[in-house]
C-alpha positions as CSV (number, residue, x, y, z in Angstrom):
1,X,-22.7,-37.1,23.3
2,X,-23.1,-37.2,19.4
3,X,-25.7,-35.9,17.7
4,X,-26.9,-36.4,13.7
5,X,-27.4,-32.9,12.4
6,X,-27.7,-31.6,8.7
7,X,-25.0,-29.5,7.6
8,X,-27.5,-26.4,6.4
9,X,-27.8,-26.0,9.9
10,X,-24.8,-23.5,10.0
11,X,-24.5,-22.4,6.6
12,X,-21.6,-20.2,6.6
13,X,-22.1,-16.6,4.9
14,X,-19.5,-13.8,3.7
15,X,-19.4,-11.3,6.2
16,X,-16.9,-8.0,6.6
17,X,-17.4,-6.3,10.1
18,X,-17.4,-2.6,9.2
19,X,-14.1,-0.6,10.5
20,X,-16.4,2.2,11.8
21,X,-15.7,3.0,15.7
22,X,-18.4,1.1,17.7
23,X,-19.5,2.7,20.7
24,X,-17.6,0.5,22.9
25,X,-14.8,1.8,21.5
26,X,-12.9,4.7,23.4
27,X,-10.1,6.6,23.5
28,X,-8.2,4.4,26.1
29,X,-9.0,1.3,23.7
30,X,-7.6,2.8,20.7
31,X,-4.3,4.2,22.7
32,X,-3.9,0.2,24.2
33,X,-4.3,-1.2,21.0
34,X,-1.9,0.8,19.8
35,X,0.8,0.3,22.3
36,X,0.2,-3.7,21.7
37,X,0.7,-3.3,17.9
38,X,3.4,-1.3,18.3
39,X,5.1,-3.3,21.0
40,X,4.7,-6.5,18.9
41,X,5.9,-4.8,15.7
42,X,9.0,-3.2,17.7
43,X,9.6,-6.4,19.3
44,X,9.6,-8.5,15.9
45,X,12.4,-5.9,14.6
46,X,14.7,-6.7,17.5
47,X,14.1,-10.2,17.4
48,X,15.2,-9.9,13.5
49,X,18.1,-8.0,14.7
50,X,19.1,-10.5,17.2
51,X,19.0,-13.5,14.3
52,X,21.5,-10.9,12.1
53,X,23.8,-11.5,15.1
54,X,23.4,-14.9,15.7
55,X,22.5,-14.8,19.2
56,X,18.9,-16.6,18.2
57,X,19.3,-20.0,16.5
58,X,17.4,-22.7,14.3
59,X,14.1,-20.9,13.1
60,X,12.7,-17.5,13.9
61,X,9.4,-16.6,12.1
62,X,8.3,-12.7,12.6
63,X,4.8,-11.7,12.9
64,X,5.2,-8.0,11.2
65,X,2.6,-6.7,9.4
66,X,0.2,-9.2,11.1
67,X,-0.4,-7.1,14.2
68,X,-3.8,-6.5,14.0
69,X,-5.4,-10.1,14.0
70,X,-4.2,-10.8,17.6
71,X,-4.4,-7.6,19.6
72,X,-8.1,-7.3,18.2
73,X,-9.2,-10.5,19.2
74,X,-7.7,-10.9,22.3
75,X,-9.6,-7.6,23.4
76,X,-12.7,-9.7,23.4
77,X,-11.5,-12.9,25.2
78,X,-11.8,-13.4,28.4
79,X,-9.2,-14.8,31.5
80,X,-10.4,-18.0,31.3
81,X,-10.5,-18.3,27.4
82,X,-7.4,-20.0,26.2
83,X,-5.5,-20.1,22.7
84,X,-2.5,-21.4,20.9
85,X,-1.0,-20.9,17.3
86,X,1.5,-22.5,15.1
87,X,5.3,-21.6,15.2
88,X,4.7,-17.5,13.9
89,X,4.0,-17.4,17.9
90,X,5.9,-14.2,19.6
91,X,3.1,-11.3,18.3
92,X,0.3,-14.3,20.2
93,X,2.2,-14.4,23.5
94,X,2.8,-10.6,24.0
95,X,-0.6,-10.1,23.2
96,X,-2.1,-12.4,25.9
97,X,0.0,-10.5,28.3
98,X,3.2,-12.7,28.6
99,X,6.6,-11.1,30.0
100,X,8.5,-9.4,27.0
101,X,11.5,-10.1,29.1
102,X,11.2,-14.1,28.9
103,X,9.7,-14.3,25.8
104,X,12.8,-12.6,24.2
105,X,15.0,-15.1,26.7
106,X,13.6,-18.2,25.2
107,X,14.2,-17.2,21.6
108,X,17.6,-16.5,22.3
109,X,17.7,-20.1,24.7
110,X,17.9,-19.1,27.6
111,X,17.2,-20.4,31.3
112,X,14.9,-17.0,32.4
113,X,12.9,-17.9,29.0
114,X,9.2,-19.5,29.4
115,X,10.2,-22.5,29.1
116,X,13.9,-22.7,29.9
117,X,15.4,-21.9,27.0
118,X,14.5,-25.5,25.5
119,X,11.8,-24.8,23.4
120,X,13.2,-21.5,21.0
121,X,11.0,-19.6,19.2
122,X,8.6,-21.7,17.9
123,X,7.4,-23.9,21.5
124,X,6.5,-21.1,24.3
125,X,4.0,-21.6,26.4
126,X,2.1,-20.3,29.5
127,X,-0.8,-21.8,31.7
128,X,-0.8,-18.9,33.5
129,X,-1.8,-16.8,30.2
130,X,-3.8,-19.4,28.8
131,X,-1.3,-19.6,25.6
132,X,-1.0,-23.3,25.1
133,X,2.1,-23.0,22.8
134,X,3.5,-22.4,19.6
135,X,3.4,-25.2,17.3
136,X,6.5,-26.5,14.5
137,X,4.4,-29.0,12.9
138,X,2.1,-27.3,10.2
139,X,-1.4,-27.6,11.6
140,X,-0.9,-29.3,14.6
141,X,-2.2,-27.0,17.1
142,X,-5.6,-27.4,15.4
143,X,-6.4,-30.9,16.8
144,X,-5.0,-29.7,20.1
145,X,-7.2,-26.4,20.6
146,X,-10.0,-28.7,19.5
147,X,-9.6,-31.3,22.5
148,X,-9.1,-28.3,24.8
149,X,-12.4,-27.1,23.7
150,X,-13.7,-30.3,24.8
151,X,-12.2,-29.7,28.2
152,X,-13.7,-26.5,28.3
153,X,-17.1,-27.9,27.7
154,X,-16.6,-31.1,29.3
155,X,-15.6,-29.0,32.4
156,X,-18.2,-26.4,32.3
157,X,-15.7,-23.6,32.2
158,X,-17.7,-21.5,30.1
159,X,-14.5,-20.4,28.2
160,X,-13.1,-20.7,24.6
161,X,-10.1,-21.7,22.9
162,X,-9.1,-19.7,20.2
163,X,-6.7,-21.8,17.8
164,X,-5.0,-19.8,14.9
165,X,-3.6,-21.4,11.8
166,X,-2.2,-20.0,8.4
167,X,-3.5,-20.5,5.4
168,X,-1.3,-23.4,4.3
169,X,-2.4,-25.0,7.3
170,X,-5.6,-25.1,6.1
171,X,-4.8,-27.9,3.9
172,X,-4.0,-30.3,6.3
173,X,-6.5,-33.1,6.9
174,X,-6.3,-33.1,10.7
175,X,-7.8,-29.9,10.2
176,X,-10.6,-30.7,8.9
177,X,-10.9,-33.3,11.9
178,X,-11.1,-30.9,13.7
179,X,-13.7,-29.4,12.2
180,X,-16.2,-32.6,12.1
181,X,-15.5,-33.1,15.8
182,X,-15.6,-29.3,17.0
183,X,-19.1,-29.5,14.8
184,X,-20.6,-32.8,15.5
185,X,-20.1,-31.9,19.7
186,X,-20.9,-28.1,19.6
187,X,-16.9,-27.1,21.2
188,X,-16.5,-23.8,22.2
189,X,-13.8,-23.0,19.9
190,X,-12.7,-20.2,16.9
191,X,-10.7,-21.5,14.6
192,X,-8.8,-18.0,13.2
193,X,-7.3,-18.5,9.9
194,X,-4.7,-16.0,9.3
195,X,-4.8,-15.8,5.7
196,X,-1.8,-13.6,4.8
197,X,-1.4,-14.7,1.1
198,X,1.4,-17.1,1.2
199,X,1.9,-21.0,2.9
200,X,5.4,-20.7,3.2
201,X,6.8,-19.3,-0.8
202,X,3.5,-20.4,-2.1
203,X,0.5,-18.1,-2.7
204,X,-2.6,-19.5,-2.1
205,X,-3.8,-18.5,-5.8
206,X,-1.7,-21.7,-6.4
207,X,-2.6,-23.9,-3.4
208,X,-5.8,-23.5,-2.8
209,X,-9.1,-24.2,-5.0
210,X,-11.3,-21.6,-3.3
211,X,-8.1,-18.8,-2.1
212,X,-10.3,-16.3,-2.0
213,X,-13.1,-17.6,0.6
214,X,-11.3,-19.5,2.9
215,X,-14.1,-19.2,5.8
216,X,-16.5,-21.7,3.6
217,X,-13.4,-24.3,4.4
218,X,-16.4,-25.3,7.5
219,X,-19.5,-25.5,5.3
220,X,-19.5,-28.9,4.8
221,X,-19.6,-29.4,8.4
222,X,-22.3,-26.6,9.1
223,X,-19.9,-24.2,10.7
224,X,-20.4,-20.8,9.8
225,X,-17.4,-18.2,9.4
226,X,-16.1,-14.9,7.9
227,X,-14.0,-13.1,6.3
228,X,-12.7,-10.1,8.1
229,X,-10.2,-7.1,7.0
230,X,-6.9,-8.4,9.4
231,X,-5.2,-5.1,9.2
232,X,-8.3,-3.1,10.6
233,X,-8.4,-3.9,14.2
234,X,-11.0,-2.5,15.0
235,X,-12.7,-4.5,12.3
236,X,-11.2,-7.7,13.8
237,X,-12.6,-6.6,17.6
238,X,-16.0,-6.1,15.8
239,X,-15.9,-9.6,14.2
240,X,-14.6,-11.4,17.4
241,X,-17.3,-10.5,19.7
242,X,-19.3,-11.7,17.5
243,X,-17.5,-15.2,16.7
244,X,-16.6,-15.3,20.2
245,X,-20.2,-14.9,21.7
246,X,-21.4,-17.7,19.3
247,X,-19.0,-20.2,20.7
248,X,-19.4,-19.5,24.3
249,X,-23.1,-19.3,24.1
250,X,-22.8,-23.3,22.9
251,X,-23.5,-22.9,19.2
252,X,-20.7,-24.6,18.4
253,X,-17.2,-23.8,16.5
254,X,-16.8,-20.5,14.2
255,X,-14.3,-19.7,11.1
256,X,-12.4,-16.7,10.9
257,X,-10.7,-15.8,7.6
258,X,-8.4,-13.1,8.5
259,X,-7.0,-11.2,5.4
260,X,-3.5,-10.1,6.6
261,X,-0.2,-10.1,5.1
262,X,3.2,-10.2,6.4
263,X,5.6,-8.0,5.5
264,X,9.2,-10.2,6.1
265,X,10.1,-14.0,4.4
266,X,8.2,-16.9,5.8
267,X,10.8,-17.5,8.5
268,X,14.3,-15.5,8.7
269,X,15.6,-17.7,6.5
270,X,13.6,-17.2,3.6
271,X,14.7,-14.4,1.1
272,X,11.3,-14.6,-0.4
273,X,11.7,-14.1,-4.0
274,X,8.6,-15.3,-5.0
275,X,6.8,-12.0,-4.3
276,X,7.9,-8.3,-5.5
277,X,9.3,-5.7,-3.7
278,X,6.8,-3.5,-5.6
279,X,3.9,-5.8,-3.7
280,X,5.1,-5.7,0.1
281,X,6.1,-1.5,-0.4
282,X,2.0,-1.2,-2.2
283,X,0.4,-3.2,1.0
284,X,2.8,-1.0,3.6
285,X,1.4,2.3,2.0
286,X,-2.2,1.3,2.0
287,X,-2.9,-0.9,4.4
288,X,-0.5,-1.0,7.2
289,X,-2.3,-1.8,10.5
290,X,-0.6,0.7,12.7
291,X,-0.4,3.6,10.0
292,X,-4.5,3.1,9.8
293,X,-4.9,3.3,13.4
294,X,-2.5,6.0,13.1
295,X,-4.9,8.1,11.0
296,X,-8.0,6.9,13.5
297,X,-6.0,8.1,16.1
298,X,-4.9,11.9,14.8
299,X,-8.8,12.2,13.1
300,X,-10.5,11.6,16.5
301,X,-7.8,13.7,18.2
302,X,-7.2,11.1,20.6
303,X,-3.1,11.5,21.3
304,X,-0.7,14.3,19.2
305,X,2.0,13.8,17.7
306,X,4.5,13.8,20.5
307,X,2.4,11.8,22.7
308,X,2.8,8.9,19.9
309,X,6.3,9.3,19.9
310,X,6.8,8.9,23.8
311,X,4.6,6.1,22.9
312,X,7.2,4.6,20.8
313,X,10.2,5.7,22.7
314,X,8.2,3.6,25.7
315,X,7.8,0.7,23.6
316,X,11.9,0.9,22.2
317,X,13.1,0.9,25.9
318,X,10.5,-2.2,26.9
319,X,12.0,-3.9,24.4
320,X,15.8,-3.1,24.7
321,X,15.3,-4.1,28.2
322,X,13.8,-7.6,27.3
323,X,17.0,-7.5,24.6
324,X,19.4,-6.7,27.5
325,X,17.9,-9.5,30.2
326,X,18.1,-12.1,26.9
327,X,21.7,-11.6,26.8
328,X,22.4,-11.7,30.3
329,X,20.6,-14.4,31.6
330,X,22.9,-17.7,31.5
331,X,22.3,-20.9,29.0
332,X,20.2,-23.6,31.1
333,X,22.6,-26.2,32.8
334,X,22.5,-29.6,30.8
335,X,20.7,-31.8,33.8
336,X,17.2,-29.6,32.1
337,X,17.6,-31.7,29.4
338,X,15.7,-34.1,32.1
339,X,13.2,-32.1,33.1
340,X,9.6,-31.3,32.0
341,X,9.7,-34.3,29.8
342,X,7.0,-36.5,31.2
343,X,3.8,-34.8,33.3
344,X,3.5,-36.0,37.3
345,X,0.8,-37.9,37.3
């Protein structure tokens, strides 16, 4: 199944996709990514709530700010495409269409959560979505969306994994692994870097010898990327279709740098001193993904200002509900502390 090829084949090339509405585009679009960001942003603020009050325990890492990367491109993917993340999971899950209610049961442990309450906030996971988890161990789930690319291609599925990873992951050797293997056996597979400045407290300025072209991270493996503006979603849509399209049409893997930014520590825990307040409040202003698509939304008269705040009131009572059937639904009895440990084979 291996094949010798030359590593110009791919070169990779710097590429923004252009945040003009495409003619795919419409109205409805605009209003349901909307609703996703929103409901992924609202959701992240209870779930920081909840942490406050210690109802959810051991690590919680929020995706706000971020919102844009996912909802894009999963607006391109298809229902037998799959992906998986690392543990900055929840924003992932709701946007591949998983129940609010049970996502917000797991992080708070309990039996009516995805997977019983036993795997928190950081190990979801849903065949039925295609989501093959949230991952604790940095760059783990690279490796793993590479092998189910194989299966994809080894099965004839015609479908993609999409595996995201931060930009501290990046430094990880599995990943690049990954890369040689996704490469050398044309997988169907994006790898989506969501580059939002910082690996944990440390900028990637500091960690990285290249931080500001983190697509070329492939080249030597002839797999081209991207760089792509991650709190334009419409951008990100743009860019996916066309990263997307490459791997299902058996070209091989495809790089994504997504240039995002998240607005809260790395995880709860994390008071994240090591940026200024002056930074996060300057990125909110200018290039917060819902405010942008905000102003798309009241330039192309698409909804009025009341209609966006029944949005909003909708996407408050969606989540105080999922709040509400987190607190009522009872720990898991201890005998599940045997179960789902080994596959039936």
């Amino acid at each position: 199944m291996a094949t010798k090829k030359t590593p110009t084949k791919r070169a990779p090339k710097k590429r923004t996709a252009s945040s003009a509405l495409p003619s795919d585009v419409n109205n409805e679009m605009i209003l349901d990514f909307y609703r996703e960001m929103l409901l992924i942003r609202r959701f992240e603020e209870k779930a920081g709530q909840l942490y406050g009050m210690g109802l959810i325990g051991g690590f919680c890492h929020l995706y706000i700010g971020q919102e844009a990367v996912v909802v894009g491109i999963q607006s391109v993917l298809e229902e037998r495409d799959t992906i998986l993340t690392s543990y900055r999971d929840h924003g992932h899950m709701l946007a591949c269409g998983m129940d609010p209610d049970g996502v917000m049961a797991e992080l708070t442990g309990r039996i009516g959560g995805y997977s019983k309450g036993k795997g928190g906030s950081m190990h979801m996971f849903s065949e039925e979505k295609g989501f093959y988890g949230g991952h604790g161990i940095v760059g783990a789930q690279v490796p793993i969306g590479t092998g189910i690319a194989f299966a994809h291609k080894y099965l004839e599925e015609n479908a993609v994994n999409v595996a995201y990873l931060g930009d501290g992951a990046l430094n990880q050797g599995q990943v690049y692994e990954s890369f040689n293997m996704a490469s050398l056996w044309d997988l169907p597979v994006v790898y989506v870097i969501e580059n939002n400045r910082y690996g944990m407290g440390t900028s990637t300025e500091r960690s990285s010898a290249n931080s500001t072209e983190l697509y070329q991270r492939g080249s030597a493996y002839g797999i081209p990327g991207m760089q792509v503006d991650g709190m334009d979603v419409v951008a990100v849509r743009e860019a996916a279709k066309v990263a997307v399209e490459h791997a299902r049409s058996g070209k091989g893997p495809y790089i994504m740098e997504m240039m995002t930014y998240r607005y809260r520590g790395h995880s709860m825990s994390d008071p994240a001193k090591y940026r200024s307040k002056e930074e996060v409040q300057k990125v909110r202003e200018e290039r917060d993904p819902i405010e942008r698509l905000r102003a798309v939304m009241v330039k192309k008269n698409v909804i009025d200002e009341a209609g966006m705040k029944q949005i909003d009131k909708d996407v408050k009572a969606i989540v105080s509900k999922s709040a509400e059937f987190a607190q009522s639904s009872p720990e898991p009895d201890p005998s599940e502390l045997y179960t789902d440990v080994y596959a039936d084979a």
